[in-house]
C-alpha positions as CSV (number, residue, x, y, z in Angstrom):
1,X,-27.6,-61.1,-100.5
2,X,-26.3,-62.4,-97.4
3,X,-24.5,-65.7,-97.3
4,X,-27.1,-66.9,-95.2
5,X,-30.0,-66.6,-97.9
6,X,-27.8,-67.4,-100.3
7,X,-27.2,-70.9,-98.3
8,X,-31.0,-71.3,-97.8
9,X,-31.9,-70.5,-101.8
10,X,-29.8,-73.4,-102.8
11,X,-30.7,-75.6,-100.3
12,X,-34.3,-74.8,-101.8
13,X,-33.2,-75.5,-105.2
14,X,-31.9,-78.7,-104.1
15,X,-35.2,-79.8,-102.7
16,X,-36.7,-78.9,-105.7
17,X,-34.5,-81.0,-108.0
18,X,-34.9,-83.8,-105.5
19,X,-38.9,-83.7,-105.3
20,X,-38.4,-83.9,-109.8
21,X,-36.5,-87.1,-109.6
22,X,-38.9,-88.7,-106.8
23,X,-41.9,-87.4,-108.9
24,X,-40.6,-88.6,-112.5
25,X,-38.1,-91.2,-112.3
26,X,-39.1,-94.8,-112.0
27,X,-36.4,-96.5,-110.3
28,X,-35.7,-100.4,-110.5
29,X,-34.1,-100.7,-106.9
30,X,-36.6,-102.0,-104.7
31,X,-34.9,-99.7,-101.6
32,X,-35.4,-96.4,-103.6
33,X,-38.8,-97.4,-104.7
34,X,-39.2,-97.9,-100.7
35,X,-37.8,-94.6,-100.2
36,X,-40.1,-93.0,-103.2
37,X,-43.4,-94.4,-101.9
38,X,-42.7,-92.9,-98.5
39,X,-41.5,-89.8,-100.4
40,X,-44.7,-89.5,-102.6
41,X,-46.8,-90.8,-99.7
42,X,-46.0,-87.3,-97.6
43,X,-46.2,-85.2,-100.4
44,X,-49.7,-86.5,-101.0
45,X,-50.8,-85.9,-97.5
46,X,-49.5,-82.1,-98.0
47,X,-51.3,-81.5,-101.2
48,X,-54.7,-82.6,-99.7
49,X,-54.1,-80.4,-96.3
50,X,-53.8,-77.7,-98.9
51,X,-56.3,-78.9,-100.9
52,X,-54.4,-79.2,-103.8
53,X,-56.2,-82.6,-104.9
54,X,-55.5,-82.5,-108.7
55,X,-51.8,-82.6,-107.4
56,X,-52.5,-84.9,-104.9
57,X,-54.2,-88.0,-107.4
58,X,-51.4,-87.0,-109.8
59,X,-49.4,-88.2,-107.0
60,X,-51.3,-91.4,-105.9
61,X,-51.5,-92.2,-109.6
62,X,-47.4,-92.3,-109.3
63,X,-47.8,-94.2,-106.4
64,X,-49.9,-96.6,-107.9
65,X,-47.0,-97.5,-110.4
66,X,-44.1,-97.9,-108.2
């Protein structure tokens, strides 16, 4: 592998960890739960352009707790 790919595949692994924490954590500060909800909000809106819905209501149901 090139050090470009290699760059991009942990970048991707990165995004990945972050997208666990926003999706399983439930944080106390209200400025990350800000930054969650807007987080969550987006991924929702990409799971039902993919139609992904049983993603997308696992994610409003997140939402829904925050």
């Amino acid at each position: 592998k090139n050090s470009k790919e290699t760059m991009l595949n942990e970048a991707k692994k990165y995004e990945n960890i972050f997208e666990d924490l926003m999706e399983n954590i439930k944080y106390e500060d209200p400025e990350i739960r800000g930054i969650q909800k807007g987080f969550l909000s987006e991924k929702m809106k990409e799971y039902v352009a993919v139609e992904d819905y049983e993603r997308a209501a696992k994610v409003r149901d997140i939402i829904k707790e925050c």
